[in-house]
N, CA, C and O atoms as a GROMACS GRO file, in nm:
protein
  480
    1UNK      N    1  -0.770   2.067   0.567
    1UNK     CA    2  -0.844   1.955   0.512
    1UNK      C    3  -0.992   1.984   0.521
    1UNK      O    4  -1.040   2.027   0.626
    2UNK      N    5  -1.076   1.960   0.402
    2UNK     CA    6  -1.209   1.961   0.417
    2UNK      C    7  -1.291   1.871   0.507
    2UNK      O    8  -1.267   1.750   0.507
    3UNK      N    9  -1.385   1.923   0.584
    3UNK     CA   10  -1.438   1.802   0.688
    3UNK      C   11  -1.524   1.749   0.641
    3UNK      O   12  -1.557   1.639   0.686
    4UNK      N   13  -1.605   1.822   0.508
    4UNK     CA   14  -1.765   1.800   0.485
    4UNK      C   15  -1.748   1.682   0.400
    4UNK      O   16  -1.640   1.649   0.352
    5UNK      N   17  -1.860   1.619   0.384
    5UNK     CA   18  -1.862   1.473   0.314
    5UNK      C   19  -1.913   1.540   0.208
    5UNK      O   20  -1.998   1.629   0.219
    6UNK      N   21  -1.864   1.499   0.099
    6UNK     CA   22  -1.943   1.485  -0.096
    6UNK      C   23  -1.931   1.385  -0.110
    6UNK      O   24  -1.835   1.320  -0.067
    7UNK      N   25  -2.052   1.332  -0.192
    7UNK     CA   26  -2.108   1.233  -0.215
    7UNK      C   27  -2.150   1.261  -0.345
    7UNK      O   28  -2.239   1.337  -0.384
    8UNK      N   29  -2.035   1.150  -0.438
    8UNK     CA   30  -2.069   1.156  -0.575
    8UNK      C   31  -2.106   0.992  -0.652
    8UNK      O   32  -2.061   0.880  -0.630
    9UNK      N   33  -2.193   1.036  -0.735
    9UNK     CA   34  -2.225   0.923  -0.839
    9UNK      C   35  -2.163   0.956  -0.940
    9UNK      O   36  -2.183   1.058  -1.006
   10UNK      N   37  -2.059   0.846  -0.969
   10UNK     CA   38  -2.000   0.909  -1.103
   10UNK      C   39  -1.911   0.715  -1.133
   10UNK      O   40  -1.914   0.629  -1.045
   11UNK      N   41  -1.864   0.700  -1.230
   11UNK     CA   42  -1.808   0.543  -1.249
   11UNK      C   43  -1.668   0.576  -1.272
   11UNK      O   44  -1.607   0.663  -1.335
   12UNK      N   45  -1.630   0.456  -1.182
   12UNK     CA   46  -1.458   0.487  -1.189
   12UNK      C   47  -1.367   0.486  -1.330
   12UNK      O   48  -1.411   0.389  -1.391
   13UNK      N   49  -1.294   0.528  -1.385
   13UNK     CA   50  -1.248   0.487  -1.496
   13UNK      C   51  -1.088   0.450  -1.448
   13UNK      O   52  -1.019   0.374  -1.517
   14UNK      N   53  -1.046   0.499  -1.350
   14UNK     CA   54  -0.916   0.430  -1.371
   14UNK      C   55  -0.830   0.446  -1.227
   14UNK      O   56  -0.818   0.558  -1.177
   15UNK      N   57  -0.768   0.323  -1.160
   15UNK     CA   58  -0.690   0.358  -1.064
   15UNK      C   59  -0.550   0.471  -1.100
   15UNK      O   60  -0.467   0.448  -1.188
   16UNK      N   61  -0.551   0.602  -1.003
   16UNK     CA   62  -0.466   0.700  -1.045
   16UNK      C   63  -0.296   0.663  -0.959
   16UNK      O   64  -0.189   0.717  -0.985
   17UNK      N   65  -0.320   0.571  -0.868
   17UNK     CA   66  -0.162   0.528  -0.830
   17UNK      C   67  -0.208   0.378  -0.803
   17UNK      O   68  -0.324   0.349  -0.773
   18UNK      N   69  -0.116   0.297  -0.815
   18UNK     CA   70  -0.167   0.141  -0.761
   18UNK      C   71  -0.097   0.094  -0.639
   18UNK      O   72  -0.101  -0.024  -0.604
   19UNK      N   73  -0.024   0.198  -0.567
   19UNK     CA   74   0.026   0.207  -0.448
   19UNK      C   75  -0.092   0.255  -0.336
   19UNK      O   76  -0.102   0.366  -0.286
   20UNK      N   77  -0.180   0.130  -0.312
   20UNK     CA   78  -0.300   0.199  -0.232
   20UNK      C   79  -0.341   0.188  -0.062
   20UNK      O   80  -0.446   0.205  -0.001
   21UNK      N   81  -0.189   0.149  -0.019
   21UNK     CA   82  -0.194   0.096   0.166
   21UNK      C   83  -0.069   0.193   0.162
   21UNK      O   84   0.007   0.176   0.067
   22UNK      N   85  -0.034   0.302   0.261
   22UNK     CA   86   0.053   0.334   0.306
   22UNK      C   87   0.110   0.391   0.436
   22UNK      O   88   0.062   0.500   0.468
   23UNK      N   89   0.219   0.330   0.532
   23UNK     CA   90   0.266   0.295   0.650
   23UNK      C   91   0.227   0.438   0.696
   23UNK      O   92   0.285   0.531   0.640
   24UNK      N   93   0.127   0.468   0.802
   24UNK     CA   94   0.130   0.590   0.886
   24UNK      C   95   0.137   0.614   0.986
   24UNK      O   96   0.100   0.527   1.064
   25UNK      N   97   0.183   0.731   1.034
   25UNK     CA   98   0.190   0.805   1.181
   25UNK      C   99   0.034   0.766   1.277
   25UNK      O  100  -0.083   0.794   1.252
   26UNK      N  101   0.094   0.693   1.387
   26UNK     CA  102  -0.007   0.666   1.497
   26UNK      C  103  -0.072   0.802   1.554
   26UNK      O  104  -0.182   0.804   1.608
   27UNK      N  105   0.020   0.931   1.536
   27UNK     CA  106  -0.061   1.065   1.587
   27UNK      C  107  -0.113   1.154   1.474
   27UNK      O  108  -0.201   1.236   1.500
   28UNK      N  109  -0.065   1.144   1.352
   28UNK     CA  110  -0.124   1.227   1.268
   28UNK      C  111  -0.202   1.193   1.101
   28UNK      O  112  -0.260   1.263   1.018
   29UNK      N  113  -0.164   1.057   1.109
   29UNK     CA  114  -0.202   1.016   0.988
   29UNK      C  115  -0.104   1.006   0.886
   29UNK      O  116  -0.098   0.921   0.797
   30UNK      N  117  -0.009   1.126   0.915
   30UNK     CA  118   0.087   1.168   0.743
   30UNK      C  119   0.148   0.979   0.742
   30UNK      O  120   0.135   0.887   0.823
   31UNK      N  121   0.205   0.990   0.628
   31UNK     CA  122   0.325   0.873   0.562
   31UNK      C  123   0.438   0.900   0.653
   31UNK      O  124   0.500   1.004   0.675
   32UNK      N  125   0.447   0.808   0.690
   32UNK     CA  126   0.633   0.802   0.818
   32UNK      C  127   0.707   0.694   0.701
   32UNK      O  128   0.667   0.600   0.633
   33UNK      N  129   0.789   0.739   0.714
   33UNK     CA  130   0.909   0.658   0.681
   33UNK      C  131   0.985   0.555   0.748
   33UNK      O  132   1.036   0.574   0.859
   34UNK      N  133   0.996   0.418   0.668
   34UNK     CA  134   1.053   0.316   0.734
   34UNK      C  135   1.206   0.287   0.710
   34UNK      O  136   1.232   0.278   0.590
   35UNK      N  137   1.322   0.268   0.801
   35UNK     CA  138   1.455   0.269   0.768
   35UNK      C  139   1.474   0.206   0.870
   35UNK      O  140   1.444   0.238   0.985
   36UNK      N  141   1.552   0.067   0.816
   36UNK     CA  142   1.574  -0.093   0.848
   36UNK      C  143   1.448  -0.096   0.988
   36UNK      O  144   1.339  -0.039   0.976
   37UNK      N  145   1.472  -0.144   1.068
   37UNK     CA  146   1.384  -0.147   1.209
   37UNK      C  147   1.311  -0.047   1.256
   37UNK      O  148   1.228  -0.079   1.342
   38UNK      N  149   1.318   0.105   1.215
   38UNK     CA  150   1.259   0.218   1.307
   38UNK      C  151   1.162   0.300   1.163
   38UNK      O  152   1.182   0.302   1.041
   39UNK      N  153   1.047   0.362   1.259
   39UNK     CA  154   0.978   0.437   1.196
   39UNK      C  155   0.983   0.617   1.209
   39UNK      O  156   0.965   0.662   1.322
   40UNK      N  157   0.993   0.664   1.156
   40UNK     CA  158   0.962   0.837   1.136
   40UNK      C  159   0.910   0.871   1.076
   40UNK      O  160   0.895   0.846   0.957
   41UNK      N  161   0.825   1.004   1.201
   41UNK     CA  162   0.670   1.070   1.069
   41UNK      C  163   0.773   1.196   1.060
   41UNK      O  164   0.813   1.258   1.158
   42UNK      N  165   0.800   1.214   0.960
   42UNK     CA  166   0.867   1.385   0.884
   42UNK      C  167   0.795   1.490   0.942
   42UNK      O  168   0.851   1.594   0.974
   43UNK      N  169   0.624   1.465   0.966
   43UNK     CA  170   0.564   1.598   1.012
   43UNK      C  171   0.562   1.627   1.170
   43UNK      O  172   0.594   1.727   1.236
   44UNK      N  173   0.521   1.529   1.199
   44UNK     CA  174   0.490   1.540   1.418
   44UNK      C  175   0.637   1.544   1.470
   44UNK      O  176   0.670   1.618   1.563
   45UNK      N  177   0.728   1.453   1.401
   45UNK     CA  178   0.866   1.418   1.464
   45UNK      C  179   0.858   1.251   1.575
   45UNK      O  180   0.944   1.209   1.652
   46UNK      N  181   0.700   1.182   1.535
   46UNK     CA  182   0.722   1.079   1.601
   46UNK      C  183   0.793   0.963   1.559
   46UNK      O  184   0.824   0.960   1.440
   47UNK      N  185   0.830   0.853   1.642
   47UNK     CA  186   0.893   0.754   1.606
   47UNK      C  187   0.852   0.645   1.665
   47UNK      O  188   0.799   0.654   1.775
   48UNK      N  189   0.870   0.520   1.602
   48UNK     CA  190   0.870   0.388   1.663
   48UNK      C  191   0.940   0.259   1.615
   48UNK      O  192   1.037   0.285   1.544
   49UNK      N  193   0.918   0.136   1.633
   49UNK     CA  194   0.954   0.017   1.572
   49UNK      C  195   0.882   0.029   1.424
   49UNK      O  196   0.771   0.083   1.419
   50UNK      N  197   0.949  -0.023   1.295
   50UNK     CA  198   0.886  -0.023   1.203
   50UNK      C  199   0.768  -0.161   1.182
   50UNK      O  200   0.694  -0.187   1.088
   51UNK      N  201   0.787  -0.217   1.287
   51UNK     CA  202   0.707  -0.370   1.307
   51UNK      C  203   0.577  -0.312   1.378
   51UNK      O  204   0.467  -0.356   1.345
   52UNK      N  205   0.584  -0.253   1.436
   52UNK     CA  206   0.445  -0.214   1.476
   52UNK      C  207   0.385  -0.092   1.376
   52UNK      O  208   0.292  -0.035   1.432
   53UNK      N  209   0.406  -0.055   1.284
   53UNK     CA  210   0.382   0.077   1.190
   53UNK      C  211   0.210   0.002   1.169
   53UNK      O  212   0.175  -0.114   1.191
   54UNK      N  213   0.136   0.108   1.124
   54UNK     CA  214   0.004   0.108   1.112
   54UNK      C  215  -0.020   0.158   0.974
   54UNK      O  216   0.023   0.261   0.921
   55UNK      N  217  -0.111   0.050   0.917
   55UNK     CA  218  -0.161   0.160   0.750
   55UNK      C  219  -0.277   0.185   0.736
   55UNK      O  220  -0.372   0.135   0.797
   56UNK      N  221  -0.280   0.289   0.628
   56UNK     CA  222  -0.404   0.359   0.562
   56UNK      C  223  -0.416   0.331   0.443
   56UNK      O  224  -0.331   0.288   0.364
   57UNK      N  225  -0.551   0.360   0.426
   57UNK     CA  226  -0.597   0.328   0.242
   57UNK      C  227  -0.548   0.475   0.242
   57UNK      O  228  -0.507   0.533   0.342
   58UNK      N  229  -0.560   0.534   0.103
   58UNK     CA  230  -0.541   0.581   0.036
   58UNK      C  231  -0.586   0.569  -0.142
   58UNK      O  232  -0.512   0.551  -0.240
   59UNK      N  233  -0.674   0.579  -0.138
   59UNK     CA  234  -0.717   0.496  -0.306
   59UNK      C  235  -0.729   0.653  -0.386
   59UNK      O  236  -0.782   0.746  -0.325
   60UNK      N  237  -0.678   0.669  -0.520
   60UNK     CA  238  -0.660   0.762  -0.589
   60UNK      C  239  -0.763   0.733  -0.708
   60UNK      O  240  -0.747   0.620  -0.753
   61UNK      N  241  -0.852   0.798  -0.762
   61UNK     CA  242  -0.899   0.731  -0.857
   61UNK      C  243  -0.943   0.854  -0.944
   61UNK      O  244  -0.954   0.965  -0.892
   62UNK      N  245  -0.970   0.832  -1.082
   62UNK     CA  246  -0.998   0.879  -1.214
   62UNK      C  247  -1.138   0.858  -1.219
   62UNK      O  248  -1.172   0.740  -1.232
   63UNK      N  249  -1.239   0.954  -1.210
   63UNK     CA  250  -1.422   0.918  -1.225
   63UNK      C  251  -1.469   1.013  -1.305
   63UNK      O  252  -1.414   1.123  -1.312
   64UNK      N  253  -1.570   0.981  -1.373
   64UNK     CA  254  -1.668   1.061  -1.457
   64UNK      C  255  -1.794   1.062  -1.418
   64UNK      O  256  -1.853   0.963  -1.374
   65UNK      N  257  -1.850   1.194  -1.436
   65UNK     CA  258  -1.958   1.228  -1.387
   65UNK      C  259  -2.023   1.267  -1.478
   65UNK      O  260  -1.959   1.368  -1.508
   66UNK      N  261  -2.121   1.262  -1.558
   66UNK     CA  262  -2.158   1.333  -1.661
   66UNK      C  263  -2.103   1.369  -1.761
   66UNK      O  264  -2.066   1.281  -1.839
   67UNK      N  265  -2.082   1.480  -1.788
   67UNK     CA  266  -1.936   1.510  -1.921
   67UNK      C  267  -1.873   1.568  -1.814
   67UNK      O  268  -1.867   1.686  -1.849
   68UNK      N  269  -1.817   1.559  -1.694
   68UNK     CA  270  -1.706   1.581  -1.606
   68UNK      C  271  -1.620   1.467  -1.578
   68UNK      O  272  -1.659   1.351  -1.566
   69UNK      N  273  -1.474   1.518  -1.565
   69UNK     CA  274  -1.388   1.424  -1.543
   69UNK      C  275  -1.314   1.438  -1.383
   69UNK      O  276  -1.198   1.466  -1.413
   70UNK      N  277  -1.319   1.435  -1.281
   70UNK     CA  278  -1.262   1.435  -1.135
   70UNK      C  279  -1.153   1.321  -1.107
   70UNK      O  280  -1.162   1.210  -1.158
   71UNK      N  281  -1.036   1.364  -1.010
   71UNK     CA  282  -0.956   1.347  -1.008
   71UNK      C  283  -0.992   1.323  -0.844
   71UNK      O  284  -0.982   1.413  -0.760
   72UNK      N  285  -1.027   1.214  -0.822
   72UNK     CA  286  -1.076   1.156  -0.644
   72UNK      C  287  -0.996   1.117  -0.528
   72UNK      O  288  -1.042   1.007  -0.498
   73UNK      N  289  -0.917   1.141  -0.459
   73UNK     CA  290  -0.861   1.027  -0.329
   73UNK      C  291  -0.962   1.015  -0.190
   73UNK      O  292  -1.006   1.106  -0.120
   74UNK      N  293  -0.980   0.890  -0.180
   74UNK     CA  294  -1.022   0.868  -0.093
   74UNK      C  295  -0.963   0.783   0.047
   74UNK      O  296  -0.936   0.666   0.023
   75UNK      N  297  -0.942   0.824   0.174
   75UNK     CA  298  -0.834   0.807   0.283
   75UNK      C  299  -0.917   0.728   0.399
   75UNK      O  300  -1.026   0.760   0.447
   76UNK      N  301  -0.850   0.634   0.424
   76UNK     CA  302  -0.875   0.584   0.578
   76UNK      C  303  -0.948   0.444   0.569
   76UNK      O  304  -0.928   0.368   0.475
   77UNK      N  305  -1.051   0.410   0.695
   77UNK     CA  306  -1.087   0.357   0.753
   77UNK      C  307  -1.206   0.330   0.674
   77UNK      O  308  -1.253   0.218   0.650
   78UNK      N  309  -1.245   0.430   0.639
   78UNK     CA  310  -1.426   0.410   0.557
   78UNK      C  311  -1.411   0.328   0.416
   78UNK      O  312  -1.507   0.305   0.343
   79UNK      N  313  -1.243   0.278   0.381
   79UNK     CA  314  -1.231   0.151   0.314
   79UNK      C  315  -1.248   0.040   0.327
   79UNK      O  316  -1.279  -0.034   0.234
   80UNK      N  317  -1.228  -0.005   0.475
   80UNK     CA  318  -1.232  -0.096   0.536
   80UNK      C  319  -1.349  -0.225   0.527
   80UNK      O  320  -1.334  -0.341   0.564
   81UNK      N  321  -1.466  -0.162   0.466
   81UNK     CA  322  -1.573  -0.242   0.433
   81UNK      C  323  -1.544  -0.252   0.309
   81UNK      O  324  -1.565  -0.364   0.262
   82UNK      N  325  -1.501  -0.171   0.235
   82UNK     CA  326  -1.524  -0.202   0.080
   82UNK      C  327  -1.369  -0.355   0.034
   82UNK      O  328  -1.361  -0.450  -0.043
   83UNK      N  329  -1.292  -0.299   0.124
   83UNK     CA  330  -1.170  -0.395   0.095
   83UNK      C  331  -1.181  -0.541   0.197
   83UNK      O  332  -1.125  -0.649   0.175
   84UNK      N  333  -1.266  -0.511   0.307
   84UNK     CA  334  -1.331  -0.636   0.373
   84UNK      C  335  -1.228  -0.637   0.490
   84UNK      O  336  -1.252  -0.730   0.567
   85UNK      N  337  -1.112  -0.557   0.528
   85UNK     CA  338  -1.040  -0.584   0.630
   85UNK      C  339  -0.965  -0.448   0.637
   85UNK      O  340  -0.989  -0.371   0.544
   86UNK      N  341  -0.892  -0.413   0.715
   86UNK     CA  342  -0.817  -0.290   0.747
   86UNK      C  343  -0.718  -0.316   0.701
   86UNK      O  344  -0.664  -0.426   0.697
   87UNK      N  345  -0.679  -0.206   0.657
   87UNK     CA  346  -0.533  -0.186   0.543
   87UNK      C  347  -0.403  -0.202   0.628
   87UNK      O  348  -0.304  -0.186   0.556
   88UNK      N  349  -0.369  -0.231   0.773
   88UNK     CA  350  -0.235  -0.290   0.825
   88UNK      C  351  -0.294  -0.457   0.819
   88UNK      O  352  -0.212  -0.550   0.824
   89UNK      N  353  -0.451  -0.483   0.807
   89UNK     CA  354  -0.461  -0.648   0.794
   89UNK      C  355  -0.402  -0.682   0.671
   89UNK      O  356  -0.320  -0.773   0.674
   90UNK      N  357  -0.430  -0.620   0.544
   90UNK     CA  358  -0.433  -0.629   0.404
   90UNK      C  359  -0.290  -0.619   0.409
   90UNK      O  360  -0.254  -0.703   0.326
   91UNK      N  361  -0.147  -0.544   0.476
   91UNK     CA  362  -0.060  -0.538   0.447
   91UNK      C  363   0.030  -0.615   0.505
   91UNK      O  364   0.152  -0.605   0.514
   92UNK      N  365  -0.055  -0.703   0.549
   92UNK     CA  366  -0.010  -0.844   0.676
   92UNK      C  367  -0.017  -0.936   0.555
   92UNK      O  368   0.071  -1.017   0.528
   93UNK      N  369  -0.116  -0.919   0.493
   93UNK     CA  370  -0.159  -1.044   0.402
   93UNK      C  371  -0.027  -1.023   0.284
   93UNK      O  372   0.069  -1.098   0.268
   94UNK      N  373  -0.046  -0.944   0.239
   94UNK     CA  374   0.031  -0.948   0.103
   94UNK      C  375   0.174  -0.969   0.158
   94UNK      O  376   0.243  -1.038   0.083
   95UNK      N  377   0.243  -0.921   0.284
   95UNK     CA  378   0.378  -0.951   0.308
   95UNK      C  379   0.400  -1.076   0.315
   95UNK      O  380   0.507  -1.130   0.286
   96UNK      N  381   0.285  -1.139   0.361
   96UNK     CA  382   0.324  -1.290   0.419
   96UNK      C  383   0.357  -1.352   0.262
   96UNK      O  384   0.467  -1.391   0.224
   97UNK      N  385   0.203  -1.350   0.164
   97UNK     CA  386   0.226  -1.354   0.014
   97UNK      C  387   0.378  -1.386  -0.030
   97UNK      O  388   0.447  -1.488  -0.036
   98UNK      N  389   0.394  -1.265  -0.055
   98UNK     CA  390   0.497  -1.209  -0.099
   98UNK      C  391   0.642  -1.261  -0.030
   98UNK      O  392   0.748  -1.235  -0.087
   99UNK      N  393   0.638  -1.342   0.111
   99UNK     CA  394   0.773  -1.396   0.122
   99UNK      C  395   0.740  -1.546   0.092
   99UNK      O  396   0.824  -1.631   0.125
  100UNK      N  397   0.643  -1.576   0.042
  100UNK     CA  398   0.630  -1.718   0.039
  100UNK      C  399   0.651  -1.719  -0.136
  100UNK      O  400   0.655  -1.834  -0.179
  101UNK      N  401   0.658  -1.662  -0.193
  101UNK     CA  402   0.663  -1.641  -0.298
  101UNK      C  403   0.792  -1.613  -0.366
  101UNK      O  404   0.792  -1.627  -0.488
  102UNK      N  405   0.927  -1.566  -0.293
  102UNK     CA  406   1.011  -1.538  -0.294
  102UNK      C  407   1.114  -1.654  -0.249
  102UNK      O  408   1.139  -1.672  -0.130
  103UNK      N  409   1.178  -1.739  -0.358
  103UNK     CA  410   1.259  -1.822  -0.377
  103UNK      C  411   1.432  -1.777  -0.365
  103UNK      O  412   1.474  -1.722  -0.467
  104UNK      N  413   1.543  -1.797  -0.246
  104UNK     CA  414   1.592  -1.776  -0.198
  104UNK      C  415   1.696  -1.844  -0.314
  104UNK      O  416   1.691  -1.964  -0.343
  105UNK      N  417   1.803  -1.733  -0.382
  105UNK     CA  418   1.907  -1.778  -0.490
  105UNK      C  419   2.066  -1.815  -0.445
  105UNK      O  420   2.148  -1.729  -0.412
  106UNK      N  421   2.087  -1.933  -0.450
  106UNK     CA  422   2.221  -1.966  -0.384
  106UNK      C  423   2.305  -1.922  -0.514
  106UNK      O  424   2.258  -1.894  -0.624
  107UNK      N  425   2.421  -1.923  -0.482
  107UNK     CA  426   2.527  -1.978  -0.615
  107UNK      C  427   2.512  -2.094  -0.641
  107UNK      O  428   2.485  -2.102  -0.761
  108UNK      N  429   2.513  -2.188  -0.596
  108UNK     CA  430   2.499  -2.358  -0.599
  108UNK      C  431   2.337  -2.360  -0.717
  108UNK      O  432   2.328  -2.413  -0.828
  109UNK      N  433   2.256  -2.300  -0.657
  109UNK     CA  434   2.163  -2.290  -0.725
  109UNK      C  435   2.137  -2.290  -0.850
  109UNK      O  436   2.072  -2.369  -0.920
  110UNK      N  437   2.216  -2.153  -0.885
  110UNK     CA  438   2.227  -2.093  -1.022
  110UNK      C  439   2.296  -2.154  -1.092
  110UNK      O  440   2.269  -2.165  -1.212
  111UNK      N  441   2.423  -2.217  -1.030
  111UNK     CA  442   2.555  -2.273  -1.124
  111UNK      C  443   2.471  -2.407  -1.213
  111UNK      O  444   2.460  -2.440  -1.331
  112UNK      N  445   2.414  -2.467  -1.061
  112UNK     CA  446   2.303  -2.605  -1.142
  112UNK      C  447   2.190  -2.557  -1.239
  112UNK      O  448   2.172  -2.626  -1.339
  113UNK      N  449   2.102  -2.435  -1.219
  113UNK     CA  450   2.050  -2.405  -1.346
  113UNK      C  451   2.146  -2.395  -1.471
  113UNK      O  452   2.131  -2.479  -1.560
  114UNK      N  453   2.212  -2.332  -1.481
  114UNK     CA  454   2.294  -2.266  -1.572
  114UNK      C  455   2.314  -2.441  -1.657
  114UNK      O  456   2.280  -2.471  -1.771
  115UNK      N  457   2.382  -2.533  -1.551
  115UNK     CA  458   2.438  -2.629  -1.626
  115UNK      C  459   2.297  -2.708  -1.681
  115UNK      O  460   2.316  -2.753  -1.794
  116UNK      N  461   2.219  -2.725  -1.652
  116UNK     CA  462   2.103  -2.758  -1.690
  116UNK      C  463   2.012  -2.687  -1.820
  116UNK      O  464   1.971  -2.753  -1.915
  117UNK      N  465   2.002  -2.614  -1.812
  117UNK     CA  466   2.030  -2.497  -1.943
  117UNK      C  467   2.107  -2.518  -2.098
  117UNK      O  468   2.066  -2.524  -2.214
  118UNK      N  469   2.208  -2.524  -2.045
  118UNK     CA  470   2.328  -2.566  -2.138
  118UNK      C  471   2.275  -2.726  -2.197
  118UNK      O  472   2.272  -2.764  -2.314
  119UNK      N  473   2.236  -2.799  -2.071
  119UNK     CA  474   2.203  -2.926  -2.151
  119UNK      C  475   2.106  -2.942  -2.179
  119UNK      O  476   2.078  -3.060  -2.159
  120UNK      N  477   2.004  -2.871  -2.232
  120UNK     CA  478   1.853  -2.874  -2.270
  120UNK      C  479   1.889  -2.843  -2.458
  120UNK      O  480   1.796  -2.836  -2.539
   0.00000   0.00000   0.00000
């Protein structure tokens, strides 16, 4: 990995993945994998609860510089100001979102849409 900082002026033209928080290894950074309750990093061999897993930005982006076109990712912590909170806060937020948002489908449910439907 390069250590040195570049520092470019150039305007974004386009997010390159929109997958931009992802669950990582407490010792190495890589992507661990989550399966039902437990976590594994593929590279160190560590493990834990998947409830305590920790994330990273990761932002991929498409920029132009002049008549140059660059292909950017930018990793970690030094997002944290630009997104206003740390990316396991941000992935607190959207889960919570996201189950409140999620309407629980009975059969009873559906059978009464369905008949409701029919009589519209």
């Amino acid at each position: 990995m390069n250590r040195r900082r570049k520092f470019l002026l150039a305007s974004v033209l386009a997010l390159q993945n929109s997958s931009f928080i992802y669950p990582s290894c407490q010792k190495c950074f890589s992507r661990i994998i989550l399966v039902s309750k437990r976590s594994n990093c593929p590279k160190c061999g560590s493990t834990g609860e998947a409830e305590n897993a920790i994330y990273r930005y990761k932002l991929s982006l498409k920029v132009a510089e002049s008549d140059k076109l660059f292909g950017i990712t930018v990793f970690g912590s030094c997002l944290d100001a630009f997104f206003g909170l740390t990316a396991t806060g941000l992935h607190r937020i959207l889960k919570t979102s996201m189950e409140m948002v999620q309407v629980p489908v009975t059969s009873q449910s559906s059978a009464q849409t369905a008949r409701e439907l029919k009589h519209s």
